[in-house]
N, C-alpha and C positions, 0 to 999 in steps of 0.2 A: 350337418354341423351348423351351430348360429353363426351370423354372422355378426360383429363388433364393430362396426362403420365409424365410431370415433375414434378407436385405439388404432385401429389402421391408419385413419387420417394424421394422428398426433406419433406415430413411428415413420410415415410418410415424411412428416414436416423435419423430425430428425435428422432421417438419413438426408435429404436435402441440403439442413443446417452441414453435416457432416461434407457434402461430398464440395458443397461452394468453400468451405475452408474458416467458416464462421465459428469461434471457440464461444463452449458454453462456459460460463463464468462460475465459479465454485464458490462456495460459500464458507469461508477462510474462517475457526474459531475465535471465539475472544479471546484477545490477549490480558495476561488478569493486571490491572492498574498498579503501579506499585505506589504504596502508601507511604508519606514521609514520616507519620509517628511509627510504623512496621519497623523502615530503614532504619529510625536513630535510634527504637530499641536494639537493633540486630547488631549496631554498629558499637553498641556499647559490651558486646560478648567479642568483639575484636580488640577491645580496649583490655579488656580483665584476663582471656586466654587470646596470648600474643600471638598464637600458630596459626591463628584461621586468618590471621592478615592475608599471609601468601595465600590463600585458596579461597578467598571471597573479595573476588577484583571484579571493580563496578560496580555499577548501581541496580541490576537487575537482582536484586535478591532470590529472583527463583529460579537462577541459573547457577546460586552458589552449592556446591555439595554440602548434603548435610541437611537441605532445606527444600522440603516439598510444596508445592503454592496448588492449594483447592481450587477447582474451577469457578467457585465464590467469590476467590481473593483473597480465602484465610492461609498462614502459613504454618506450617508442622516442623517446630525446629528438634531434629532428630538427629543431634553431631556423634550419637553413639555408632549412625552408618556409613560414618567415614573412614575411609582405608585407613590402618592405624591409628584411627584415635584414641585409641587406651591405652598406647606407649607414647606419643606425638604431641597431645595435647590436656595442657596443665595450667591453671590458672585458678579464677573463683568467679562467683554468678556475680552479671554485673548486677548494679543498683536500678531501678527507674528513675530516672531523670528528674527532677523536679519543672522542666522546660518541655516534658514527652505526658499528653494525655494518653492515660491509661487506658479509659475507653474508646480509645481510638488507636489502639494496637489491636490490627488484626492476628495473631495469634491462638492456635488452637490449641495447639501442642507443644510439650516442651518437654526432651526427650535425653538424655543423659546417661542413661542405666550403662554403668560397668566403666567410665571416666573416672577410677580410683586417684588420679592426680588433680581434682578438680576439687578445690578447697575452699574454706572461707565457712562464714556464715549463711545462711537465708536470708535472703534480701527481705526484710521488711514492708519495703517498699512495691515490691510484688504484689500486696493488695490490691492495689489499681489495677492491675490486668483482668478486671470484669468477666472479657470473652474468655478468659481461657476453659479451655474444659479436661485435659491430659493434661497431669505432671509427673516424672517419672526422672526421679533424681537417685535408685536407689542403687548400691556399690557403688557409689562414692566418695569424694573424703568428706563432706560436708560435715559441718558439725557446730555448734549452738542450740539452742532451742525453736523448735517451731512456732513462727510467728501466731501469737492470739491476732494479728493485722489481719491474717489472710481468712478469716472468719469472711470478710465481706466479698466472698469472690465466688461471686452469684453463679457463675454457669461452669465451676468447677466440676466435674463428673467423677472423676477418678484419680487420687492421688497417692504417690508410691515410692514410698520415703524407708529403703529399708535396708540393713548392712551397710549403714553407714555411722558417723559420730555424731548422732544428733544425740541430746544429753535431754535432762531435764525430765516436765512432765507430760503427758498429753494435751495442746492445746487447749482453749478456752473456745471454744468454739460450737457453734447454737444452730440448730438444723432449721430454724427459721429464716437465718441470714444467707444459709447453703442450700437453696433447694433443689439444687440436679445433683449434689452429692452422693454414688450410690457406692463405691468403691474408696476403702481407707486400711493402708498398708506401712504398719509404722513398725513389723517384728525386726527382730533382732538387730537394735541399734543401743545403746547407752542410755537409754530413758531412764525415769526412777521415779519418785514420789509419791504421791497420791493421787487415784483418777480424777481426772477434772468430773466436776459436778455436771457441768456443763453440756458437757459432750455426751450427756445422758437424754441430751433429749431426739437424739440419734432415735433413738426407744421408738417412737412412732414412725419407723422409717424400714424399710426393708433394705437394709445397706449392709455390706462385705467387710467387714470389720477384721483387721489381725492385728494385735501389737504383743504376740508371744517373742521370747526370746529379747525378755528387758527385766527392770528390776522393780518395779511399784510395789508398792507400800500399804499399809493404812486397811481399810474396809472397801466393801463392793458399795459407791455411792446409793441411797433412794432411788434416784433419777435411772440409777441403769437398770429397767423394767421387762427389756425385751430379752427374747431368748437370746440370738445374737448376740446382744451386747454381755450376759451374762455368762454365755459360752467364751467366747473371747476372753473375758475376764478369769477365766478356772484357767483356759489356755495357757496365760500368762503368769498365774501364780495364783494354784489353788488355794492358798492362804488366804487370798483376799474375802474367800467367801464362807469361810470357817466362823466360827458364833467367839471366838477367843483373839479373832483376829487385831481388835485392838489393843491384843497385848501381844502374842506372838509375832505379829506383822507390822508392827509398830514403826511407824515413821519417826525421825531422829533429822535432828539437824543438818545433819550430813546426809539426808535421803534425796533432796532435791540437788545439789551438786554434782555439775559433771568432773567423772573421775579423774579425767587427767587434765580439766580446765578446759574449759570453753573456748572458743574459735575468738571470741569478740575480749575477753581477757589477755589472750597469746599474744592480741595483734596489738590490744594496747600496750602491752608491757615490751614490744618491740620498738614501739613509734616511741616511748618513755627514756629506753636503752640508747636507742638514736640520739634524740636530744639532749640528754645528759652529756654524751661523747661528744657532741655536736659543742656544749654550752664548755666543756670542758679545753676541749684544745681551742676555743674560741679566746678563753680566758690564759691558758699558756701563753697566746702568743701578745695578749694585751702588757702582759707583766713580763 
């Protein structure tokens, strides 16, 4: 048998440390840093859905339910795996902050799927979240149009926008400004009009495209070159690719219209309602 005269010596030295009563010291994980622009985006989804007040108490964000923290420091906001959250929790996405840099929200994921009381528009202002790369907002009531803003949301990967009230057309958005984009999930929500031109240039891209189960309009753009995007588009409404389509398929004033109004119309014409009643018994009680 060989013998191993250092491993002997370094199990010697062990049980030694062990039997004098000498503790070997462990070597304790990092704990991930919590970020103040992370904290004041997260604090502002307690501001818009009121229910997570009670379940995200303190400052440790990655001890809130709902909310997984990367061994990087990125966070993964997932409220769709909270104990009832699709009867419990109702609100709308907040805004970004005008005071919260955007490149400096650690956020990877942003996860929502099956929150049907979770309303409002798309935040706009969600273009500034750079890092993000999951979005996943679909079965819920969301509804407006899809921001042309979030074109610029460079490490986007996969976004999943589906069964819900979003209206309108397909984005304006340019696979130069998107380059991790590989994954796009827009079927069955209230779309309509005509394909954006734009979004044809997807075509050089090997990307997962669905937007069946909507209403577009008009002709199969030039720009949409690749099979993908091609198949997608028969998906949606074989019409579009038919040689009569600009007359059979014909887009009409009323093609870009969401059917039962938009999310950003509903909310003015509430704030409008207010104020009149507001301006009104104002004025009763003047006279």
């Amino acid at each position: 048998m060989t013998n191993h005269p250092h491993r002997s010596a370094v199990a010697a030295l062990l049980l030694l440390l062990l039997v004098m009563g000498v503790s070997i010291p462990r070597v304790e994980a990092q704990s991930v840093i919590i970020n103040p622009a992370t904290q004041r985006f997260l604090d502002g989804f307690v501001k818009t859905i009121p229910n997570l007040a009670q379940r995200w108490v303190g400052t440790d964000y990655c001890s809130y339910p709902g909310i997984v923290c990367d061994t990087d420091g990125f966070v993964r906001i997932r409220l769709n795996t909270i104990a009832g959250a699709s009867s419990t929790l109702s609100g709308q996405l907040p805004e970004l902050r005008n005071n919260i840099d955007g490149a400096s929200v650690r956020v990877r994921e942003i996860n929502l799927r099956g929150l049907g009381s979770v309303r409002g528009n798309l935040p706009s202002s969600w273009a500034a979240l750079v890092l993000l790369e999951k979005l996943d907002l679909s079965m819920t009531g969301v509804g407006g149009s899809i921001p042309d803003s979030w074109n610029g949301m460079r490490s986007l990967v996969s976004v999943a926008i589906s069964g819900t009230n979003v209206c309108r057309g397909l984005p304006n958005w340019k696979a130069s400004s998107m380059p991790a984009l590989t994954s796009v999930d827009f079927s069955n929500n209230r779309m309509s009009g005509a394909l954006s031109k734009s979004f044809g240039s997807f075509s050089t891209r090997n990307i997962q495209l669905d937007i069946s189960g909507n209403s577009f309009c008009g002709c199969l753009p030039d720009t949409w070159t690749s099979t993908t995007l091609v198949e997608a588009a028969r998906a949606a409404n074989p019409q579009l690719l038919e040689a009569t389509c600009g007359v059979t398929n014909r887009c009409t004033s009323q093609s870009n219209r969401c059917a039962a109004g938009d999310a950003a119309s509903t909310v003015t014409r509430s704030h409008l309602l207010v104020l009149c009643v507001g301006v009104a018994a104002a004025l009763a009680l003047f006279f």
